[in-house]
C-alpha positions in Angstrom: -25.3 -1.8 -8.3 -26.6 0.8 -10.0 -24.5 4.0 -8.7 -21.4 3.5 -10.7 -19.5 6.9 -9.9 -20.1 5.6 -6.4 -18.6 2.0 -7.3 -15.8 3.2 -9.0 -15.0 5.5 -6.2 -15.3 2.4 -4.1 -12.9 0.6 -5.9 -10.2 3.0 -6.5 -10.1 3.8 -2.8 -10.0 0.4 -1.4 -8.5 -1.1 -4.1 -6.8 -0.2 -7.0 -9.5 0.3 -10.1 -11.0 -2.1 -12.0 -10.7 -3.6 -15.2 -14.5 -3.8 -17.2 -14.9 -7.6 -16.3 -14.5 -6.8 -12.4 -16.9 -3.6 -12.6 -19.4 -6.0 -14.5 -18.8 -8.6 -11.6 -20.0 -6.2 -9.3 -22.9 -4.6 -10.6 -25.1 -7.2 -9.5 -24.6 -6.4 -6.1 -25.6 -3.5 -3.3 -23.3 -1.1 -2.1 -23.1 -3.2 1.4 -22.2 -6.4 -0.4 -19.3 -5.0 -2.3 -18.0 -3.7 0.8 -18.3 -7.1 2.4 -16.8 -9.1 -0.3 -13.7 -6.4 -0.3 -13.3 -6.6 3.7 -14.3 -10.8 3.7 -11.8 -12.4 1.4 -11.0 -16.1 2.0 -7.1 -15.7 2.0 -7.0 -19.0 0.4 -8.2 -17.4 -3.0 -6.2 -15.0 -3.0 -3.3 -16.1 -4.0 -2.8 -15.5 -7.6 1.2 -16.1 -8.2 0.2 -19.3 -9.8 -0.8 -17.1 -12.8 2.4 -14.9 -13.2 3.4 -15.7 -16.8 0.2 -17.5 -17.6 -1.2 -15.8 -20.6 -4.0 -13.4 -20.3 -2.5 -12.1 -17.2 0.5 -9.0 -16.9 3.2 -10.3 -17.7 6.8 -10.4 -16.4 10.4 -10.0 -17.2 12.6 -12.4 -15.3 16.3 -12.4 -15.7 17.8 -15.7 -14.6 14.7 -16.9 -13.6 11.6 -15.3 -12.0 12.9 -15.4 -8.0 10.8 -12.7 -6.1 11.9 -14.4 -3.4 15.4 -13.1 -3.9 15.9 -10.0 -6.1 14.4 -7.3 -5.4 13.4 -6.2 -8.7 11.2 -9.1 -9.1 9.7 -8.9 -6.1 8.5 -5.3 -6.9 6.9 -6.9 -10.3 5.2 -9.5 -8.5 4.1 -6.5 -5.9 2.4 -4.6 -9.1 1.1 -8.6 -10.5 -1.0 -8.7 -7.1 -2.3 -5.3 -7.5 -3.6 -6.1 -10.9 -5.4 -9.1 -10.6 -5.4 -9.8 -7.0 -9.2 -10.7 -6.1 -9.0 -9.1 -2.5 -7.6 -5.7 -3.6 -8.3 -4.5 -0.5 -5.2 -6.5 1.0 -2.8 -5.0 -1.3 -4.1 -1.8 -0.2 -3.9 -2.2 3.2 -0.4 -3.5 2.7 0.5 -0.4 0.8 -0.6 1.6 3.8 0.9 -0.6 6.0 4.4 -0.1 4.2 4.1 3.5 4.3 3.3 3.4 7.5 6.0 1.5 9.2 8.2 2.7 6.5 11.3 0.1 5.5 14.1 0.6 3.0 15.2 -2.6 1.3 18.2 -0.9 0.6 19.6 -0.8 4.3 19.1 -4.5 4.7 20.8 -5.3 1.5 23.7 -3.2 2.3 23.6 -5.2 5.5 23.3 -8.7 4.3 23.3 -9.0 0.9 21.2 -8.4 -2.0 19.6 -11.9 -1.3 18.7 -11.7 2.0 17.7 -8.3 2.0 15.3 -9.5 -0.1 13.9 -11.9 1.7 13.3 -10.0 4.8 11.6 -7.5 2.4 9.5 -9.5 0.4 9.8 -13.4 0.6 6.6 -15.3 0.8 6.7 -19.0 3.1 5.4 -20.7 1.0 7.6 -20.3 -2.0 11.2 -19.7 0.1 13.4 -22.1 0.3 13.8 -20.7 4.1 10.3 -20.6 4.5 10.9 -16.8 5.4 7.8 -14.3 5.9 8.6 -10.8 4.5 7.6 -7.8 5.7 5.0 -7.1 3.3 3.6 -10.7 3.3 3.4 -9.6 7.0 1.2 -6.3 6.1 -0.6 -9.0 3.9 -1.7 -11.5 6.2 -2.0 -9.2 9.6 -3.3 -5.8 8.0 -7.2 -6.1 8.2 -6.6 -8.3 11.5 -5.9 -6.3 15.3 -3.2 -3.4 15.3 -1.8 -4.5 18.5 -1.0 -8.0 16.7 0.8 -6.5 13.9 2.5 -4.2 16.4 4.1 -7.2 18.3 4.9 -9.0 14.9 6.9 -5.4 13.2 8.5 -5.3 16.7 9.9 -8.7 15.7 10.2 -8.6 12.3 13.9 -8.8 11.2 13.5 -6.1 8.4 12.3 -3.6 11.0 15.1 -4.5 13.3 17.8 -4.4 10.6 16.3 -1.2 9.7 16.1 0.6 13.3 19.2 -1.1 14.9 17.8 -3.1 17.1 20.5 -5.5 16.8 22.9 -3.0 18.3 20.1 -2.4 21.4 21.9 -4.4 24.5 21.7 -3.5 27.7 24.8 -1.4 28.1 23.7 0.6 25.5 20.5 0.9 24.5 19.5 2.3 20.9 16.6 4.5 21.4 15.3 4.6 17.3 12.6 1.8 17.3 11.3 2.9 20.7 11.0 6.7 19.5 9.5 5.7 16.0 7.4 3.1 18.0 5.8 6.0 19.9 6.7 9.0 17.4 5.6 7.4 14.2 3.7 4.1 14.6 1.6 4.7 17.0 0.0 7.8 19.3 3.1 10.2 17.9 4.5 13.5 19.0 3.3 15.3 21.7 2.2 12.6 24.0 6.1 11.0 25.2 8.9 13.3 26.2 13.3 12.0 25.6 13.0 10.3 29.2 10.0 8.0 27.7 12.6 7.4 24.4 15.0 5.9 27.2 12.9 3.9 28.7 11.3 2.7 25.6 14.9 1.5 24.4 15.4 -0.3 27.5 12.5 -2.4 27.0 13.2 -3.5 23.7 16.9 -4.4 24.5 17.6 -7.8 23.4 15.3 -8.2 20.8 17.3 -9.3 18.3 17.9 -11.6 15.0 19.8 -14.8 14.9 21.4 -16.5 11.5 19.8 -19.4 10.1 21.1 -21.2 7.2 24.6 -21.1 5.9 26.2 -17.6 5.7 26.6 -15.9 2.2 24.7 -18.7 0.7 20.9 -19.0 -1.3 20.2 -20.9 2.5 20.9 -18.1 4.6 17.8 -16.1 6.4 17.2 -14.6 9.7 14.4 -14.8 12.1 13.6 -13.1 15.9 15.4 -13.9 18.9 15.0 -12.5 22.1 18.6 -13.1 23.9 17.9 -12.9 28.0 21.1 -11.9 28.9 21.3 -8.4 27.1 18.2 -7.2 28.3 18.0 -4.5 31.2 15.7 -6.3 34.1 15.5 -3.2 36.1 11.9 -1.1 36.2 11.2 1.7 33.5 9.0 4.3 34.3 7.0 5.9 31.9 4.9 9.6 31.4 1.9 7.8 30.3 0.1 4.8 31.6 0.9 1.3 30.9 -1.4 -0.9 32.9 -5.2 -0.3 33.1 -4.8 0.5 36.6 -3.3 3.4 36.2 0.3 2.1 36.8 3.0 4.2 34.5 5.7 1.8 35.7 7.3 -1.7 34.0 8.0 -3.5 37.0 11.6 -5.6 36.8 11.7 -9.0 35.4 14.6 -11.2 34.8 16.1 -11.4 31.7 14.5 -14.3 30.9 10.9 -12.9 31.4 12.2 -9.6 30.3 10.4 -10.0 26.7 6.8 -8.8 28.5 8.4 -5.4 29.2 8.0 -4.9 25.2 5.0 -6.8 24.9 3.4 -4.5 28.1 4.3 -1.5 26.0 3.1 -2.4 22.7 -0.2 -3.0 24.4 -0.3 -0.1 26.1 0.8 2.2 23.1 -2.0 0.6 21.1 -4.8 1.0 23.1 -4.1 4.6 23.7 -6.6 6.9 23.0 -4.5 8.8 20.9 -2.9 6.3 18.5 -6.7 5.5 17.9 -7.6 9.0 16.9 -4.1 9.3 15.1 -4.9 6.3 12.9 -8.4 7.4 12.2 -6.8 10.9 10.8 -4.4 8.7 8.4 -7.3 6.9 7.5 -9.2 9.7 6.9 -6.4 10.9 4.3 -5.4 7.3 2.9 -9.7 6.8 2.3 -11.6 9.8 2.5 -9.9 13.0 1.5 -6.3 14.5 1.5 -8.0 17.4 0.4 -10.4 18.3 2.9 -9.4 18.5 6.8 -9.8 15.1 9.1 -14.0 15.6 10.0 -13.2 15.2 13.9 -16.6 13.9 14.7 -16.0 11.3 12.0 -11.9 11.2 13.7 -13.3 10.2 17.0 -15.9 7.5 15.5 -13.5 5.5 13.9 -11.6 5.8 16.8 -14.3 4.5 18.8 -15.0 1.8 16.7 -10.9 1.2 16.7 -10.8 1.1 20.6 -14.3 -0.6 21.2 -13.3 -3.6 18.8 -10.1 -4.1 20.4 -8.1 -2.5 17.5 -9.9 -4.9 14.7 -8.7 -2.9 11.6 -11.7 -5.4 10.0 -13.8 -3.8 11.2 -12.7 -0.5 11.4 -12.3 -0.9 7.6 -15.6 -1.3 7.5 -17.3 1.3 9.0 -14.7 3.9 7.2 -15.9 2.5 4.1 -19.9 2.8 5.1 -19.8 5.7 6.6 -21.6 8.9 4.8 -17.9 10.4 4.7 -16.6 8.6 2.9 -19.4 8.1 0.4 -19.7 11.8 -0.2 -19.6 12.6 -3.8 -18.0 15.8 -2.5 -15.2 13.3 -1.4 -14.8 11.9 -4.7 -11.2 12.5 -6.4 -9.9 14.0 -2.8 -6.9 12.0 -2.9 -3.6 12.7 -4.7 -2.8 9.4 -7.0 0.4 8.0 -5.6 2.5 6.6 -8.0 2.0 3.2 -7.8 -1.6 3.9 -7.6 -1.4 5.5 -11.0 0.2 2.9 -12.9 -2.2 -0.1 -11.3 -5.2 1.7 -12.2 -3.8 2.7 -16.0 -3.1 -1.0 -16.2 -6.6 -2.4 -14.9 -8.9 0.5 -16.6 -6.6 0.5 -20.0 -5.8 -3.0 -20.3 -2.6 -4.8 -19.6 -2.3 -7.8 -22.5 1.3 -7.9 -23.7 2.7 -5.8 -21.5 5.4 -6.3 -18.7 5.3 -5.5 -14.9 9.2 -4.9 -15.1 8.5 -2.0 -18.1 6.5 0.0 -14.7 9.7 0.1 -12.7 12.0 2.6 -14.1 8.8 4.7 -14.5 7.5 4.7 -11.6 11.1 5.8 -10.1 10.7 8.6 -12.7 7.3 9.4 -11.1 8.9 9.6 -7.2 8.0 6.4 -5.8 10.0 2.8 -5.5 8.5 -0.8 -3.6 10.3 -1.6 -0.9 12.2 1.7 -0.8 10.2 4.8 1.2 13.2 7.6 1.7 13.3 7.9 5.4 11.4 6.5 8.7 8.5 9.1 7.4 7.6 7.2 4.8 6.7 9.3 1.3 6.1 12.6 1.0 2.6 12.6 -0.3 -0.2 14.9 -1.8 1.2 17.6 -4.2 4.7 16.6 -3.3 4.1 14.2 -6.4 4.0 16.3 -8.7 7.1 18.0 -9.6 7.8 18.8 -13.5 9.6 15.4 -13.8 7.2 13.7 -12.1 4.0 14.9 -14.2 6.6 14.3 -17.0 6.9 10.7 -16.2 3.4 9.6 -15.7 2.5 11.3 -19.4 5.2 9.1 -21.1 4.1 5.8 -18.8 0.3 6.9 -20.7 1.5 7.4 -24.0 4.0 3.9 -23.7 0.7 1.8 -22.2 -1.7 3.4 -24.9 0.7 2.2 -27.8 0.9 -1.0 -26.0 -2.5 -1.4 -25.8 -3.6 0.4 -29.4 -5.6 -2.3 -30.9 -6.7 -3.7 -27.5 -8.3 -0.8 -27.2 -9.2 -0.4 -30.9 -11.2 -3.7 -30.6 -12.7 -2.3 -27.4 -14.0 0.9 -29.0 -16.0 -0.5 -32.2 -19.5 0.1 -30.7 -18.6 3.5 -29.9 -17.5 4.5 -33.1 -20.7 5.6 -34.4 -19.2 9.7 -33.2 -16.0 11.1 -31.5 -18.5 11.8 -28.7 -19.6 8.1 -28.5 -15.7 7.0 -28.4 -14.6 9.7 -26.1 -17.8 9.3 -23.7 -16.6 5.6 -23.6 -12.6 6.1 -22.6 -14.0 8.4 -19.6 -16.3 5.9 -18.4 -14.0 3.2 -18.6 -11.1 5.3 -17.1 -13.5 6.1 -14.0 -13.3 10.2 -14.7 -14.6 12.6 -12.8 -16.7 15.0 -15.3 -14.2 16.2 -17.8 -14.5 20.2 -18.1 -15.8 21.4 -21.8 -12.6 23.0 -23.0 -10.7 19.7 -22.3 -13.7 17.6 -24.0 -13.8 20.1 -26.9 -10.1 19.6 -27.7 -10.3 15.8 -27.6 -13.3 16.1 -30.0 -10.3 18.1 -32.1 -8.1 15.7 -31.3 -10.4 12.6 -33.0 -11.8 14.8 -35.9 -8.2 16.1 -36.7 -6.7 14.4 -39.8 -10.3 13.8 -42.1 -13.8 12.9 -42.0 -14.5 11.0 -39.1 -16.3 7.6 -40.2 -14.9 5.3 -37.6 -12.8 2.9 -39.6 -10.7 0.5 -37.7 -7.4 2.5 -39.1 -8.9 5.5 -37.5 -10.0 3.6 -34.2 -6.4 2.0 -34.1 -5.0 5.7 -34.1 -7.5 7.6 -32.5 -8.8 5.1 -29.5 -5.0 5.0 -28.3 -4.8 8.5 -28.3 -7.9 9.3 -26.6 -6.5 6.7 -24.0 -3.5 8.4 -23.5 -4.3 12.0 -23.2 -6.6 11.2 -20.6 -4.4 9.1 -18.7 -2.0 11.8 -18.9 -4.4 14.3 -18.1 -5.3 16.3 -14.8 -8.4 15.0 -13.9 -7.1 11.6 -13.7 -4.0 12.1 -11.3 -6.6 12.1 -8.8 -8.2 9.1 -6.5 
């Protein structure tokens, strides 16, 4: 396509970047097609673990082995592996959302049951496991661009949410009330539309949703996986502010125990379909996709939520229109988001390059930067938009520039030969291929300093080795790209 400020904008919002070869793959095509290649992945190319430690790829630090399934550290490198090179981007970045949004801490569930298993319910993909254990995020993965009120039932049974919102201490002689208010506070239609009685009655439903032990205990075979046990769920009615049933009805009727499991799957419909989770999603959507700059457009709000509602929650095709509509393509909407973290280092790893370097070295710096896998600080998820930068935070993503631009000096010297004709000509190419927004003419100026600097620029390899690195890492570094 030929609007490539509009293409790049494209795929650093529903993806992550891209490297030169992915841009090239898509310039061929219309604005339309992109977006339907991004929303109409066949999951069964998509998985690219086959290529972790395959040369040519990021690479990977493994300690006693590479076992994602299992530590948690190397689960969070195979996290930032699929970000890289995955070819349907737009699944790690729904499952990014997705983990923000139902917000787990891997830390809780190890401190639960072990390291190991904590793990596993975090992280652990079927097909590799020994348990043949889903993780939350392959969860996010698989479910994200498919119906809300599917991946609503499926977090409401997933033993990571349940470990981390005590539903296994939610019997019916005491209910715990923290996935019911989270379910309604935080996950879906939020605050303002249930009052504390609604809390109650939302902890009564879920009672007896719980987890049961497979495998041997305190071994590599032990896992856990849903089970609904009959006799420690309340069968009496709940009655609710809200409706629950389409006619109207605001009242779970009593079921015995052993049919008791509808009550939660009556209010998980119920809560999804409400008009207000609909609009409530479109407004995080609006932030995530559009702008975290610029107000929600409530026109454009009740749209998606239209679309959301009329589709039968189908985040496919929600996804879709968000990413056609005039909104979002707005140049005015272009660099409206704040970069999170993770988002930072992806894209300085697919628009700098990546060849010799390790997953594990963006770990420790992205925890310098404010942001962990696997471990959001509370039920709320991350504090997001300027709350990233703080003076150690700006600090961190500068030395994570200045560490991948030495990494990638002659990389990026090799890249730069046709361009070295003029500082312009080399400087005009680092912004291009580091999808800037324009640069202002002070910054530019000093750059053009900042390559002159030292003698007569003729464009030598030495000087491309020093100065293409540079160039590289200031404007990683700099203002303009902290921005999405």
């Amino acid at each position: 396509m030929s609007d490539w400020p509009l293409l790049d904008h494209l795929l650093r919002r529903a993806g992550f970047g891209a490297t030169p070869a992915e841009r090239d793959d898509y310039a061929s095509m219309s604005y339309n097609e992109v977006v339907e290649d991004l929303l109409t992945f066949d999951p069964a190319t998509t998985d690219i673990d086959q290529f972790i430690g395959t040369p040519g790829y990021l690479g990977f630090t493994a300690r006693n082995g590479f076992k994602p399934n299992t530590v948690i550290a190397d689960a969070r490198q195979r996290w930032i592996f699929r970000m890289v090179h995955s070819p349907a981007p737009l699944q790690e970045k729904m499952a990014l959302f997705w983990h923000h949004h139902f917000a787990t801490a891997y830390s809780k569930l190890a401190g639960t049951y072990g390291a190991s298993v904590g793990t596993r319910m975090m992280a652990a993909k079927p097909s590799e496991d020994t348990a043949r254990t889903r993780g939350q995020i392959e969860l996010f993965r698989q479910l994200g661009l498919g119906k809300f009120s599917d991946l609503l039932v499926e977090v409401a049974k997933d033993p990571a949410m349940i470990v981390w919102l005590d539903g296994r201490t939610n019997v019916r002689t005491a209910p715990q009330e923290n996935f019911g208010r989270e379910l309604m506070e935080l996950f879906t239609f939020g605050i303002g539309n249930y009052v504390e009685a609604d809390v109650y009655a939302a902890a009564r439903v879920f009672t007896g949703w719980n987890l049961a032990q497979r495998g041997t205990r305190n071994t590599t075979t032990e896992y856990y996986t849903f089970n609904y046990r009959a006799a420690q769920h309340d069968t009496a009615a709940k009655t609710f502010t809200f409706p629950i049933y389409s006619n109207g009805s605001k009242v779970i009727p009593a079921r015995s125990g052993d049919a008791g499991i509808q009550d939660g799957l009556d209010l998980i419909a119920a809560l999804a379909v409400h008009p207000e989770t609909a609009r409530r999603l479109s407004r995080r959507l609006w932030n995530w996709f559009v702008s975290e700059v610029e107000a929600p457009d409530e026109a454009w709000v009740e749209r998606i939520a239209g679309v959301y509602l009329g589709s039968g929650t189908d985040m496919r095709q929600v996804m879709g229109d968000v990413l056609r509509s005039s909104q979002f393509r707005s140049s005015r909407h272009y660099f409206h988001r704040y970069a999170w973290p993770v988002e930072y280092v992806v894209r300085s790893l697919k628009e700098m390059g990546h060849v010799g370097f390790s997953a594990n070295d963006t770990l420790t710096p992205m925890l310098n930067m404010g942001q962990q896998l696997f471990e959001p600080p509370d039920v709320n998820g991350w504090a997001l938009g300027p709350a990233w930068f703080s003076t150690g935070g700006m600090l961190a993503r500068m030395n994570f520039a200045a560490a991948l631009a030495t990494n990638q000096r002659f990389e990026l010297r090799n890249g730069s030969r046709p361009y070295k004709q003029s500082p312009q000509a080399l400087i005009d190419y680092a912004i291009s291929r580091l999808s800037l927004p324009d640069v202002p003419a002070p910054v530019y100026n000093a750059l053009v300093d900042y390559v002159r600097a030292g003698g007569t620029w003729t464009g030598s390899d030495a000087q491309l080795l020093t100065k293409a690195g540079g160039v590289f890492h200031l404007l990683t570094g700099s203002g303009e790209y902290q921005f999405v």
